[in-house]
C-alpha positions as CSV (number, residue, x, y, z in Angstrom):
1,X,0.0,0.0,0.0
2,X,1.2,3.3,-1.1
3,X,0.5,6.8,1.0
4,X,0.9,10.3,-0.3
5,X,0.8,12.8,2.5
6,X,-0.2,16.7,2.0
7,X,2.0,19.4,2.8
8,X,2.4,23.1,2.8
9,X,5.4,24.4,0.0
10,X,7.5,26.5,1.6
11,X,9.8,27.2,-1.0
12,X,10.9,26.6,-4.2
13,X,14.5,26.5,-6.1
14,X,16.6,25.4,-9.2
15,X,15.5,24.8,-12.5
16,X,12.4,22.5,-14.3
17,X,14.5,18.8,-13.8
18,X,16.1,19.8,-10.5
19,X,13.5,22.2,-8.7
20,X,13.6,20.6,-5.0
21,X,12.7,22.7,-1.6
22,X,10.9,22.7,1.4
23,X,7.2,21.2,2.0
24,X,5.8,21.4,5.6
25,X,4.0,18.4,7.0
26,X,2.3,19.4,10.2
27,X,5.4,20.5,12.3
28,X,7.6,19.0,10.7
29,X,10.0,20.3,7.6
30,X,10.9,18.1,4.8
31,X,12.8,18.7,1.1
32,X,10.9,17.4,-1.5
33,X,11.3,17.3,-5.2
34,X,8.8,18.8,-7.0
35,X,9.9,17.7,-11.0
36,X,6.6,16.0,-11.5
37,X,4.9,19.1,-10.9
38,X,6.6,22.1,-12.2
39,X,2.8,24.3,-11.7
40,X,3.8,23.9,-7.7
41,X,4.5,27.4,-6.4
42,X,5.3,28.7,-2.6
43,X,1.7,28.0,-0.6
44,X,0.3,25.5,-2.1
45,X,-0.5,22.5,-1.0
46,X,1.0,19.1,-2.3
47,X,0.8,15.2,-2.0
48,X,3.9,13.9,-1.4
49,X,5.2,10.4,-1.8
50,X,8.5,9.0,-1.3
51,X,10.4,12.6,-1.4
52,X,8.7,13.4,-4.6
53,X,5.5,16.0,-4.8
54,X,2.8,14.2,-7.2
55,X,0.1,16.3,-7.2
56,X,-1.4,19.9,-6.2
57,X,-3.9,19.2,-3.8
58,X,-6.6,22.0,-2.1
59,X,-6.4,23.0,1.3
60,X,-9.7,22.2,2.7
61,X,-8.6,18.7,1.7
62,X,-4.9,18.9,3.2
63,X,-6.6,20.3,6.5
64,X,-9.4,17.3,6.2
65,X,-6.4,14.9,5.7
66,X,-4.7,16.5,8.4
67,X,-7.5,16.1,10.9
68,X,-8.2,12.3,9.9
69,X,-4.6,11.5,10.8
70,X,-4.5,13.5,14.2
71,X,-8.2,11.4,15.1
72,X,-6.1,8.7,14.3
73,X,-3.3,9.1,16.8
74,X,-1.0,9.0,13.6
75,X,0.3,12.5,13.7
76,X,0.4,15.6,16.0
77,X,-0.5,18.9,13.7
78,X,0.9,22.1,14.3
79,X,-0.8,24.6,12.1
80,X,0.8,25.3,8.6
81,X,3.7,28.3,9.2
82,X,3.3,31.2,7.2
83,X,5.3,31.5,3.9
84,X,7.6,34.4,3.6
């Protein structure tokens, strides 16, 4: 069984094949590779799997994902930081 998470981008850098950066899950800070979608800007929300951000996802469903896995003792949720 496979299991893409949502996080928040926080940023962004180097070019179309190589654009990594930072994606916040929660309260905690991961880098993340977004190649497979190059439309991912700062703010948005993404799935991630395995290191690698698969899809743009909404925020009401990130926060709806986020609450299902606190109900479910699986993770502790600090609200999203602020991007600057």
């Amino acid at each position: 069984m496979c299991l893409a998470i949502p996080g928040k981008v926080l940023e962004i850098e180097g070019g179309d094949c190589t654009r990594a950066g930072k994606v916040q899950f929660g309260g905690i800070v991961r880098q993340v590779n977004f190649s497979f979608v190059p439309e991912a800007r700062v703010g948005d929300f993404v799935l991630v799997h395995v290191g690698f951000a698969i899809s743009i996802v909404e925020s009401t469903e990130a926060e709806r994902t986020y609450e299902l896995l606190e109900s479910m003792g699986v993770m502790e949720i600090d609200p999203p930081v602020e991007a600057s």
